[in-house]
C-alpha positions in Angstrom: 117.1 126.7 75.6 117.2 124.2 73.3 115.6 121.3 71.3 116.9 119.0 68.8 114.8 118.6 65.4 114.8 115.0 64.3 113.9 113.8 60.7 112.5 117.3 60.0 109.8 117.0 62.2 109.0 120.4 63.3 105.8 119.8 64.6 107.0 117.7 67.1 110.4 119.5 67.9 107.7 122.5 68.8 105.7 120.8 71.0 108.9 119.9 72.7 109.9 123.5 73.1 106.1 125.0 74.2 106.6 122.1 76.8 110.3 123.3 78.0 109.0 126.8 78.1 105.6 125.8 80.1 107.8 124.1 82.7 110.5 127.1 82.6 106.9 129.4 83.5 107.9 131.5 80.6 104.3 131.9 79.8 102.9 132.8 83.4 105.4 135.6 83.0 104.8 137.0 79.7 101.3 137.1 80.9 102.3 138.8 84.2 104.3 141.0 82.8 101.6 142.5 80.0 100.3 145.2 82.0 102.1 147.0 84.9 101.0 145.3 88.7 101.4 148.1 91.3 103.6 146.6 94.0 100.6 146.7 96.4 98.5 144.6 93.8 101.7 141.9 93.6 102.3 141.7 97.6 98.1 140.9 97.7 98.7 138.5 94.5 100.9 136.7 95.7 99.6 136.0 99.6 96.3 134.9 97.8 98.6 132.3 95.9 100.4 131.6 98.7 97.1 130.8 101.0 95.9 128.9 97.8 98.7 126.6 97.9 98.8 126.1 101.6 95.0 125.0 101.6 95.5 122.8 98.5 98.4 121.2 100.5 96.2 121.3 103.6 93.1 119.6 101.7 95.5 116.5 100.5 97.3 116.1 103.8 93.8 115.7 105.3 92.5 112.9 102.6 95.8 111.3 102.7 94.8 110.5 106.6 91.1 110.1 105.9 89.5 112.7 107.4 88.4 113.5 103.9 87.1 111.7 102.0 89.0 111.2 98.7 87.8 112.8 95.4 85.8 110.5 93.2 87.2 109.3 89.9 85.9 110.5 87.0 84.6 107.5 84.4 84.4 108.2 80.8 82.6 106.2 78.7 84.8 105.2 75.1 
C-alpha cells in the first residue's frame, strides 16, 4: 500500500493511509487476530454476523417498500 505525501503534509498523507487500511479491514483483523478464537467460537461468530447482515438487509428491503416506516432524521441544532 501506498500514499503520496504532498507539500510535507504528513498529517494529512496519514489520514489518507488510516483511511486505505480501514477500507482494506486491516484493523478488524489485527483486532481479530489478538487472542486465539477456537474454530467453534469463529463458525458461531461468524453465523451471528451473517444473520446480522441478512436482517439489516431484510429491515431496509422492508422500508424501501413501506411496510416500515423509515427511520426519522436526526436534526441538530448549529
Amino acid at each position: 500500500m501506498q500514499v503520496i505525501v504532498r507539500d510535507n503534509n504528513i498529517d494529512q498523507a496519514l489520514r489518507v493511509l488510516k483511511k486505505k487500511l480501514q477500507r482494506e479491514g486491516v484493523f478488524r483483523e489485527m483486532r481479530a487476530r489478538r487472542h486465539y478464537e477456537k474454530p467453534s467460537e469463529r463458525r458461531n461468530r461468524e453465523e451471528a454476523e451473517a444473520i446480522r447482515r441478512h436482517r439489516k438487509m431484510a429491515k431496509k428491503k422492508m422500508q424501501r417498500e413501506g411496510l416500515l416506516p423509515a427511520p426519522k432524521k436526526v436534526v441538530r441544532p448549529r
